[in-house]
N, CA, C and O atoms as CSV, one atom per row, in Angstrom:
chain,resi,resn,atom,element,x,y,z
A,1,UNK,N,N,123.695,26.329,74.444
A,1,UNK,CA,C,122.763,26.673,73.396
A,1,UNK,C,C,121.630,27.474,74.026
A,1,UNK,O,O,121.147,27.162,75.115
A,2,UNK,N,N,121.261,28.420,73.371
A,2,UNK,CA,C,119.961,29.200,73.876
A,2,UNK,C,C,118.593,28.644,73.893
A,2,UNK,O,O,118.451,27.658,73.170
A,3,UNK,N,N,117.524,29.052,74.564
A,3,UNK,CA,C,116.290,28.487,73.766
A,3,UNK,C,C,116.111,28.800,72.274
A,3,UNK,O,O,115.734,27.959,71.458
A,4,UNK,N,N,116.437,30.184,71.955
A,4,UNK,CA,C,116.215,30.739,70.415
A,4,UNK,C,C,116.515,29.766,69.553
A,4,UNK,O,O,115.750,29.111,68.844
A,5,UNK,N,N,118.473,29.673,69.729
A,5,UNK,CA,C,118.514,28.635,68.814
A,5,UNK,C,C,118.331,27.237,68.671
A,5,UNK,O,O,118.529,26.655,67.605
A,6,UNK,N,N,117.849,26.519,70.016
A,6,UNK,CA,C,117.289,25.479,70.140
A,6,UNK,C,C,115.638,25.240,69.364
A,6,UNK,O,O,115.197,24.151,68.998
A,7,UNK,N,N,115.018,26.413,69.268
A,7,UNK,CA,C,114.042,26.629,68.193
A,7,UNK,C,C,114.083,26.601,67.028
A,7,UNK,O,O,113.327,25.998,66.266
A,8,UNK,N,N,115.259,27.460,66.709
A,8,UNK,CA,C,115.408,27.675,64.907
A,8,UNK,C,C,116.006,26.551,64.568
A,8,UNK,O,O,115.804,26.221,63.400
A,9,UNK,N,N,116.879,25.636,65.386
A,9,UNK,CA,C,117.898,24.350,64.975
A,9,UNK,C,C,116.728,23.034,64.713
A,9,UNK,O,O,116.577,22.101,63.925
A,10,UNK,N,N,116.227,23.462,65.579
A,10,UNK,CA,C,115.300,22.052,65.610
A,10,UNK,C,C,113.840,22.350,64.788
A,10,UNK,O,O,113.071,21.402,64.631
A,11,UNK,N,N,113.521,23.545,64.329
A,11,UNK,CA,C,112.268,23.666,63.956
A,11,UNK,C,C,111.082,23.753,65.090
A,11,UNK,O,O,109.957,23.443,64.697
A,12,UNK,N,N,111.173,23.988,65.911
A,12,UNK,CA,C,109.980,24.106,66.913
A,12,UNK,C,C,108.971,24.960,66.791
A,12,UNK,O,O,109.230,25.977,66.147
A,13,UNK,N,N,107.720,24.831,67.286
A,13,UNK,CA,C,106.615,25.723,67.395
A,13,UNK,C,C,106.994,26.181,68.526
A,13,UNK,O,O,107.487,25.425,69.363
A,14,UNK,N,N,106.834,27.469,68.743
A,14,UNK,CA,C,106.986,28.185,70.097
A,14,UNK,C,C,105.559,28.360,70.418
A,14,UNK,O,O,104.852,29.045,69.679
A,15,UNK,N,N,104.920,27.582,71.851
A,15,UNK,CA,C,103.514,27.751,72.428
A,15,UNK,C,C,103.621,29.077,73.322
A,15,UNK,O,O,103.025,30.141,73.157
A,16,UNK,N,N,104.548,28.721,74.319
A,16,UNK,CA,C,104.996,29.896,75.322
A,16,UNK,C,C,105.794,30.287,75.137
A,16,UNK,O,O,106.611,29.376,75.000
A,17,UNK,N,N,106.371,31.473,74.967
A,17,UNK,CA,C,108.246,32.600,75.106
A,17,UNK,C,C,108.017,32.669,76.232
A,17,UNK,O,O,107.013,33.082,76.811
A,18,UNK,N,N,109.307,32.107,76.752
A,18,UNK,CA,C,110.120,33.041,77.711
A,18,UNK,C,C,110.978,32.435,77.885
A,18,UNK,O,O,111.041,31.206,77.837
A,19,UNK,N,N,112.333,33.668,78.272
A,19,UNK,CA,C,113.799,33.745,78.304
A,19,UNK,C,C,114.546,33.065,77.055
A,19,UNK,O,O,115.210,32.046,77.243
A,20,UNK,N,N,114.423,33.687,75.667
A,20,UNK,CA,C,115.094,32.841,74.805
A,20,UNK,C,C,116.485,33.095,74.479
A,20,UNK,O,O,117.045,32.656,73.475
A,21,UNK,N,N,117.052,33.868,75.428
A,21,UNK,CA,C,118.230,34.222,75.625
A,21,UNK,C,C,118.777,33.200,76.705
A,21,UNK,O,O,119.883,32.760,76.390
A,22,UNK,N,N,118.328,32.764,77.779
A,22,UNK,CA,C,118.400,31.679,78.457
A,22,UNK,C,C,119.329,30.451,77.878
A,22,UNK,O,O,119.001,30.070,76.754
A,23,UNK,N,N,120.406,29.802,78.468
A,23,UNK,CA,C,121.225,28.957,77.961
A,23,UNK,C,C,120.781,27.751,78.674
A,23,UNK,O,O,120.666,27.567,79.886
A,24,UNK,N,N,120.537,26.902,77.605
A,24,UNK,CA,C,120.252,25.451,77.931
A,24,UNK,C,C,121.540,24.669,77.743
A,24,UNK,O,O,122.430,24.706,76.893
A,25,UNK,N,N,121.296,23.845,78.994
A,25,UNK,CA,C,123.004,23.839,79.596
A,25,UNK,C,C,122.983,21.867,79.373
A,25,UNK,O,O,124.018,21.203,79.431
A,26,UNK,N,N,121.902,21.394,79.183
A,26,UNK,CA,C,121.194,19.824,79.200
A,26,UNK,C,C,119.925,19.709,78.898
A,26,UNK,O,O,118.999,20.510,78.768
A,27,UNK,N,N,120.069,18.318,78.788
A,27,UNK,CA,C,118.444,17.678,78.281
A,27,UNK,C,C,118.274,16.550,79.255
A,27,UNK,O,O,119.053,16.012,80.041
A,28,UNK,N,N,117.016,16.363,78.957
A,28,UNK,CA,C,116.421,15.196,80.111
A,28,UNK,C,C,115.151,14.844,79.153
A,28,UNK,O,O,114.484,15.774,78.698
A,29,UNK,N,N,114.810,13.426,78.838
A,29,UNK,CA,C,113.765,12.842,78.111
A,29,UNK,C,C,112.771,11.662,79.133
A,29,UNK,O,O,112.948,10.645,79.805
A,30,UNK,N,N,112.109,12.212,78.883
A,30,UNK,CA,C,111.165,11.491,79.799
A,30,UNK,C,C,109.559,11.600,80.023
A,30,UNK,O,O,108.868,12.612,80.138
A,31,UNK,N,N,109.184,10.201,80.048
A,31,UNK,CA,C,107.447,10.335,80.286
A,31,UNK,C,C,106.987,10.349,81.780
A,31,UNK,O,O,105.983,10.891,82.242
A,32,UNK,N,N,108.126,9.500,82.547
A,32,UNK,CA,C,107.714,9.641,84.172
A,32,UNK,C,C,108.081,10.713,84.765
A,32,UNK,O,O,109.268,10.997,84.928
A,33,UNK,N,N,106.655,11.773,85.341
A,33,UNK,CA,C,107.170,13.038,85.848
A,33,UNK,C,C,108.043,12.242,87.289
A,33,UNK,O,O,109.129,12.810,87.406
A,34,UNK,N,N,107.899,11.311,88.197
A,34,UNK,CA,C,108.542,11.199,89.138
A,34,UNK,C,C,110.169,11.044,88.624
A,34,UNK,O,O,111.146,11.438,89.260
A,35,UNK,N,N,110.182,10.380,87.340
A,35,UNK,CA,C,111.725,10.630,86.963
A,35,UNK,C,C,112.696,11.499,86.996
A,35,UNK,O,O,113.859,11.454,87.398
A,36,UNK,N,N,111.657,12.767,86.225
A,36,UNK,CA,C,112.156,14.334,85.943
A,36,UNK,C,C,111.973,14.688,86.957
A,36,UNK,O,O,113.102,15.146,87.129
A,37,UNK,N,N,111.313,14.955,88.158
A,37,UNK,CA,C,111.980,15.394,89.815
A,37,UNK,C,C,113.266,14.423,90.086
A,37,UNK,O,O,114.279,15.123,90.089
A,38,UNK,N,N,113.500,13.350,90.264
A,38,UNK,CA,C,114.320,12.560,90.689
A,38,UNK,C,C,115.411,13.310,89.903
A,38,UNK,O,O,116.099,14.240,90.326
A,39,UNK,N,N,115.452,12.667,88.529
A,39,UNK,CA,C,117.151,13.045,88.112
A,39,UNK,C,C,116.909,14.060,86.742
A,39,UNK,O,O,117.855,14.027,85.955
A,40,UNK,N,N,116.152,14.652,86.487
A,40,UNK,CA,C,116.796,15.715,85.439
A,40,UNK,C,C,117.338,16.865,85.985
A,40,UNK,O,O,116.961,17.372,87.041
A,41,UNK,N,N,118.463,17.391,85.074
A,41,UNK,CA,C,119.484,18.607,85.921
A,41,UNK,C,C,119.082,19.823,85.790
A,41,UNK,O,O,118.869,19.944,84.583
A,42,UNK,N,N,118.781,21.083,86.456
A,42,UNK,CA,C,118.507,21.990,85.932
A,42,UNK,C,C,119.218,22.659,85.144
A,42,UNK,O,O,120.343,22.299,84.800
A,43,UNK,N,N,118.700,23.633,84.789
A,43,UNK,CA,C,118.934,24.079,83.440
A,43,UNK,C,C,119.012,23.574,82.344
A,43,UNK,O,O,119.971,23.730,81.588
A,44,UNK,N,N,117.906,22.825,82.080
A,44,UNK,CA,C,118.097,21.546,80.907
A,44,UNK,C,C,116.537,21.658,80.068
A,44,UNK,O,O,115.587,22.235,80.596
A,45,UNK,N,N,116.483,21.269,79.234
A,45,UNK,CA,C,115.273,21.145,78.536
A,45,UNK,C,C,114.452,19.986,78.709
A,45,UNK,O,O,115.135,18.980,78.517
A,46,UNK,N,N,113.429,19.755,78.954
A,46,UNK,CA,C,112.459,18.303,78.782
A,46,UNK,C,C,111.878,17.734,77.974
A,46,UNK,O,O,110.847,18.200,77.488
A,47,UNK,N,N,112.331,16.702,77.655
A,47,UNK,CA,C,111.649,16.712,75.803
A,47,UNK,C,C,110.432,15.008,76.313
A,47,UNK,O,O,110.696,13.884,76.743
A,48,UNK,N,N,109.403,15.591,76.013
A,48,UNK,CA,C,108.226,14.287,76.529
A,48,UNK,C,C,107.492,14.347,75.321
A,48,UNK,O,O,107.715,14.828,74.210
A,49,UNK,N,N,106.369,13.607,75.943
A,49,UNK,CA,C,104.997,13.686,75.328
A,49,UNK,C,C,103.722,13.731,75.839
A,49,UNK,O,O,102.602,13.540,75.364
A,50,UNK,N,N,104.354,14.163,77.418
A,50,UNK,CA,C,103.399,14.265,78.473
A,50,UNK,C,C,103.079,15.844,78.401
A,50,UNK,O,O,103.885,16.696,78.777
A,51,UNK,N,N,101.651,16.166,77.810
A,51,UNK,CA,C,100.673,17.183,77.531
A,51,UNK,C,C,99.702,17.645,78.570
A,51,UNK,O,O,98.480,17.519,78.488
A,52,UNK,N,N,100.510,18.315,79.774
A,52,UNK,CA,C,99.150,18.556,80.827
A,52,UNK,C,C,100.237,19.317,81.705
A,52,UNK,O,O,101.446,19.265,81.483
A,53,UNK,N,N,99.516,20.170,82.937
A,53,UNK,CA,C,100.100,21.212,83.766
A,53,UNK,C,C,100.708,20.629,84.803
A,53,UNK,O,O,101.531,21.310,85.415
A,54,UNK,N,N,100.419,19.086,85.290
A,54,UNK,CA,C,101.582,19.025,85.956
A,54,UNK,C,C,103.022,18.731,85.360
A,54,UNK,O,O,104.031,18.772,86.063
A,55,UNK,N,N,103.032,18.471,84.179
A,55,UNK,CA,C,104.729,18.644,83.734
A,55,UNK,C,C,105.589,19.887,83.944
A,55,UNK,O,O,106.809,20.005,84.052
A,56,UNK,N,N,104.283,21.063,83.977
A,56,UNK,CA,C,105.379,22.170,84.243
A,56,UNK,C,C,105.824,22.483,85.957
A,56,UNK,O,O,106.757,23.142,86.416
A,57,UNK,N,N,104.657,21.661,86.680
A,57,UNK,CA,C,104.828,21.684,87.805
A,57,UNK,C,C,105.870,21.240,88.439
A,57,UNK,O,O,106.331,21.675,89.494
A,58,UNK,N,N,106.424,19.971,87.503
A,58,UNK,CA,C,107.609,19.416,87.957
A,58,UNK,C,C,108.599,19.897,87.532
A,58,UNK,O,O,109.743,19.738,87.959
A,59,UNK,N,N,108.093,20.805,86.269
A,59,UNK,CA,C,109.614,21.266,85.801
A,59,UNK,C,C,110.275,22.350,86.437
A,59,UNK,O,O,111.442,22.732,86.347
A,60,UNK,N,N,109.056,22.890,87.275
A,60,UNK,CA,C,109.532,24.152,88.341
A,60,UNK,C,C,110.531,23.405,89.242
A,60,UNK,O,O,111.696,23.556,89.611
A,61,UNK,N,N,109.550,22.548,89.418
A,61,UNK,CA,C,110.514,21.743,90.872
A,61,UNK,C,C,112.346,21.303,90.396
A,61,UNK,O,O,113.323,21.721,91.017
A,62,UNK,N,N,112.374,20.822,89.752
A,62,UNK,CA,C,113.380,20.395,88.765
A,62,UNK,C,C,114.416,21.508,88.535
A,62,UNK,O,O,115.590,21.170,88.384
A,63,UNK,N,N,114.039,22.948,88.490
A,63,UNK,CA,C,114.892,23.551,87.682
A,63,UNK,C,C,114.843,23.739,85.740
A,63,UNK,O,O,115.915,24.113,85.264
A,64,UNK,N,N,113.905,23.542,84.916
A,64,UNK,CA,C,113.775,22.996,83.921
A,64,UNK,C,C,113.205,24.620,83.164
A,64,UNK,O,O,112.211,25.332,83.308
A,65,UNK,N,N,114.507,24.675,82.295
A,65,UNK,CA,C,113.799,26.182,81.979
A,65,UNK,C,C,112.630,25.477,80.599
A,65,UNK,O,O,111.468,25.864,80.727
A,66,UNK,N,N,112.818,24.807,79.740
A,66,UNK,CA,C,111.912,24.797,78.493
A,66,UNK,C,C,111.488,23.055,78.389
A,66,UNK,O,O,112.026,21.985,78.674
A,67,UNK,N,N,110.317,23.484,77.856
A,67,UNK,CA,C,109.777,21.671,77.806
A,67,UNK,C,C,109.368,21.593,76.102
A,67,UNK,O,O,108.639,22.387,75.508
A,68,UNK,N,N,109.922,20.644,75.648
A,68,UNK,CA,C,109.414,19.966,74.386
A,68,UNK,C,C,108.249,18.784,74.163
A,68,UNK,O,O,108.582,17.610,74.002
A,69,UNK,N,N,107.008,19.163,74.169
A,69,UNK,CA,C,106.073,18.510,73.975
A,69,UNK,C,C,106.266,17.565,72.298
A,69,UNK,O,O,106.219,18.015,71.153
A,70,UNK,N,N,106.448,16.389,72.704
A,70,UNK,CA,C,106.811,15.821,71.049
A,70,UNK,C,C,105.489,15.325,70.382
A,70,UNK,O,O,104.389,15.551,70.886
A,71,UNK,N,N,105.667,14.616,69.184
A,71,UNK,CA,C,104.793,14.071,68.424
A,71,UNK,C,C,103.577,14.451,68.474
A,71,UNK,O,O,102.680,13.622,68.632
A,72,UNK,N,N,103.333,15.730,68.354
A,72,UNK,CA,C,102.061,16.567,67.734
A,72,UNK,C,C,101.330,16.793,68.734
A,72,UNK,O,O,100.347,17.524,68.621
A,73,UNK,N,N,101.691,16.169,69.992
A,73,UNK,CA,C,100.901,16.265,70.708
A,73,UNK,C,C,99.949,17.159,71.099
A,73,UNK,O,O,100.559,18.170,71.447
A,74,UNK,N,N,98.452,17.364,71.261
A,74,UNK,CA,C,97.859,18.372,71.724
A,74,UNK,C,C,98.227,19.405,73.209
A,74,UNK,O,O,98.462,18.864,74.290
A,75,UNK,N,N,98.226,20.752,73.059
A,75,UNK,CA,C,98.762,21.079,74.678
A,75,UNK,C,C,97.428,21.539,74.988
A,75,UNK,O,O,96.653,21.885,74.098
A,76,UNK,N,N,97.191,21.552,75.965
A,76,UNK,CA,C,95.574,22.360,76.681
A,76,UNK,C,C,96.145,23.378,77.314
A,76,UNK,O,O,97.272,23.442,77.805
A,77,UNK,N,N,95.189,24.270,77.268
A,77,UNK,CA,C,94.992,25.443,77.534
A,77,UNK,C,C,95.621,25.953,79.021
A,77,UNK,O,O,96.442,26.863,79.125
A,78,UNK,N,N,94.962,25.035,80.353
A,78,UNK,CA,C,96.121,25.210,81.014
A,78,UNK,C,C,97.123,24.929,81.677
A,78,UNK,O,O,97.512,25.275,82.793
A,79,UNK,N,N,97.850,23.712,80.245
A,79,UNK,CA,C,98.959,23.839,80.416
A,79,UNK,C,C,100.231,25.014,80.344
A,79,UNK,O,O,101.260,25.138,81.009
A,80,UNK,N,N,99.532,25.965,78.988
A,80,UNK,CA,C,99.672,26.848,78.454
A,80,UNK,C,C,100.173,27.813,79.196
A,80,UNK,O,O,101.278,28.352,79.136
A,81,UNK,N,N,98.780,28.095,80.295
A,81,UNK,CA,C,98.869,29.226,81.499
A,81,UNK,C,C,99.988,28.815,82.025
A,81,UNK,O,O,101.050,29.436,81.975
A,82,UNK,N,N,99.786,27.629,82.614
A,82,UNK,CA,C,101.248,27.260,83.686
A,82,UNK,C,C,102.415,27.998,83.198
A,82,UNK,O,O,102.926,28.992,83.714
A,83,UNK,N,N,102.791,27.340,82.063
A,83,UNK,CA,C,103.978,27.745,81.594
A,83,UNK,C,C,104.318,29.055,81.426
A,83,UNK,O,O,105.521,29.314,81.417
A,84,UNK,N,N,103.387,30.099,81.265
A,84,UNK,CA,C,103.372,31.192,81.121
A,84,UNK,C,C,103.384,31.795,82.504
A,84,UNK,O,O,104.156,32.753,82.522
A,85,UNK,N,N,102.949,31.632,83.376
A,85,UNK,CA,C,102.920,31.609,84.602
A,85,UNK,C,C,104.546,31.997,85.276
A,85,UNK,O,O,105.172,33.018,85.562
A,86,UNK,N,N,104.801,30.224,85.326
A,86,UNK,CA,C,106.216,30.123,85.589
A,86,UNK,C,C,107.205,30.238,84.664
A,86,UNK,O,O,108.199,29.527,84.808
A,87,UNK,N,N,107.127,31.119,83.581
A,87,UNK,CA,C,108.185,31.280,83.041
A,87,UNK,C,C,109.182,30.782,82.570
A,87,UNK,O,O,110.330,31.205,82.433
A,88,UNK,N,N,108.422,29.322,82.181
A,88,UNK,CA,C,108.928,28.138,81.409
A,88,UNK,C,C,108.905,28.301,80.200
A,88,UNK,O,O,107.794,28.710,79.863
A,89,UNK,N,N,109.782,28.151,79.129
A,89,UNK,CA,C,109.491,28.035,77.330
A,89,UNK,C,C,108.457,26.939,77.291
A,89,UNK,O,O,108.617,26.075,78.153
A,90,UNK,N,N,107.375,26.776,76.435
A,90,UNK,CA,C,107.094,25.550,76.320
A,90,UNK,C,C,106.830,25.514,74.303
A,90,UNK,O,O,106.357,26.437,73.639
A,91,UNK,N,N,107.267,24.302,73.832
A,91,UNK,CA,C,107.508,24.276,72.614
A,91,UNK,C,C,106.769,22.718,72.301
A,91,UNK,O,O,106.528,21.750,73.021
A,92,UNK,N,N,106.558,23.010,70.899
A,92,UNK,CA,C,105.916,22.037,70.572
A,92,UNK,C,C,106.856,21.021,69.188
A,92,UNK,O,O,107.908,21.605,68.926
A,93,UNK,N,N,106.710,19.990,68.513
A,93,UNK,CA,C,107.021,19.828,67.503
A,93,UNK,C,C,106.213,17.936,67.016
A,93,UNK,O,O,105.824,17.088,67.819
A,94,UNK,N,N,106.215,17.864,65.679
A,94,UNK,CA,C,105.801,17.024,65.331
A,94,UNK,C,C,106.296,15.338,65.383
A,94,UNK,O,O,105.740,14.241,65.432
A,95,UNK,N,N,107.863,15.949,65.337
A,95,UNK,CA,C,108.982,15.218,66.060
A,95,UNK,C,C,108.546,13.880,67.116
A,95,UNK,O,O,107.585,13.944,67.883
A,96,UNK,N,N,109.284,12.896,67.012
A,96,UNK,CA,C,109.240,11.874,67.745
A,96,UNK,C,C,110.400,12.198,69.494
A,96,UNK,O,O,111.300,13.038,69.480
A,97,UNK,N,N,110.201,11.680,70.273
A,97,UNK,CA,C,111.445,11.815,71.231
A,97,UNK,C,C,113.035,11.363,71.041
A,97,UNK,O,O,113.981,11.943,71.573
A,98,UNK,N,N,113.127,10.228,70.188
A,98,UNK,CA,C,113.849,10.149,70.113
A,98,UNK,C,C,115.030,10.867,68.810
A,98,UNK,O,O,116.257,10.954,68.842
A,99,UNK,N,N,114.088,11.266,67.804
A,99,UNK,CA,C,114.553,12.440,66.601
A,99,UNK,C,C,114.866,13.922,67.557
A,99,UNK,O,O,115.666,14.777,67.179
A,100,UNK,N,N,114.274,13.993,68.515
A,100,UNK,CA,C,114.142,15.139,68.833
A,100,UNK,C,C,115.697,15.610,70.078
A,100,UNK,O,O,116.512,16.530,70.136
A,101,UNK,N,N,115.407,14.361,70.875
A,101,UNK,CA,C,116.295,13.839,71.637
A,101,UNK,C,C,117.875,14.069,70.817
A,101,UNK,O,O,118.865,14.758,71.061
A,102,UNK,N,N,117.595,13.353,70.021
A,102,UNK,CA,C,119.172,13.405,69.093
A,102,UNK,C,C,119.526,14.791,68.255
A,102,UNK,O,O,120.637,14.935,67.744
A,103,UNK,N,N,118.661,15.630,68.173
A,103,UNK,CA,C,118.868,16.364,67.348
A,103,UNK,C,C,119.509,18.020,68.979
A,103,UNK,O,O,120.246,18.996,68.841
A,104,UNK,N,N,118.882,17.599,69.991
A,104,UNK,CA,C,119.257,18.640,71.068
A,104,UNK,C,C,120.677,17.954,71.327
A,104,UNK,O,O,121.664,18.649,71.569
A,105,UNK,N,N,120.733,16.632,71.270
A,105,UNK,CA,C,122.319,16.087,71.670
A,105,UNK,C,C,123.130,16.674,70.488
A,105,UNK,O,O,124.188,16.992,71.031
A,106,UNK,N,N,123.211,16.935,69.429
A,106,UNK,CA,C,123.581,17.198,68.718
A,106,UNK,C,C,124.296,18.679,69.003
A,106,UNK,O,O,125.488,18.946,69.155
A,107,UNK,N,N,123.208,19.474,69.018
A,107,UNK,CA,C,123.358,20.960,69.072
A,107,UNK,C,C,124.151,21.033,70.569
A,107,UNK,O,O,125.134,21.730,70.318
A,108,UNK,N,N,124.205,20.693,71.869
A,108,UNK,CA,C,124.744,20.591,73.023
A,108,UNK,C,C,126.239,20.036,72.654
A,108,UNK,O,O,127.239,20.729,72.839
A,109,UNK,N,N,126.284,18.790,72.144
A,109,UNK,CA,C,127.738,18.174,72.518
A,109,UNK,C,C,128.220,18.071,71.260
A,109,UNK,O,O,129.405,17.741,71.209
A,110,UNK,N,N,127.324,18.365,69.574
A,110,UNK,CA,C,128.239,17.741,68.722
A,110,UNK,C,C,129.359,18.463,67.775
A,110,UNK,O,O,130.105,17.782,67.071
């Protein structure tokens, strides 16, 4: 699945573009950034609710092309940069993790 249509499928706010041609190949859900270094796969999306610049920091580390900030969460400003920076998607939605979670499993495997 692309980022694009991982946007239009799920309804997302797009905060940051980039690469929405990019194929998201997995997902990884998670609030512990030491988790998402440990075991999320790259090329996968991050779907949290953790709102701040080191998530994208880890998501560099990780391999993690796009992050889903869930449940309305506020993003700051530079988280924003980061992502723009490194050339991470970063997306927003009102969405819970686990609606959100199921709805990328969906579009990936169903």
């Amino acid at each position: 699945m692309t980022i694009s249509r991982m946007i239009k499928q799920l309804d997302l706010e797009t905060i940051v573009q980039a690469g929405e041609t990019i194929e998201i190949k997995n997902a990884f859900t998670s609030d512990l950034l030491s988790d998402v270094m440990a075991n999320a796969p790259s090329d996968s999306v991050l779907i949290t609710i953790q709102a701040h610049k080191n998530t994208v920091a880890v998501a560099t580390l990780a391999g993690i092309t796009a992050i889903i900030v869930c449940s309305g969460r506020p993003i700051p400003e530079d988280m924003i940069q980061a992502a723009g920076d490194e050339g991470i998607a970063l997306l927003k939605t009102k969405n819970n993790q686990f609606q959100v979670s199921g709805g990328v499993y969906q579009e990936l495997y169903g």
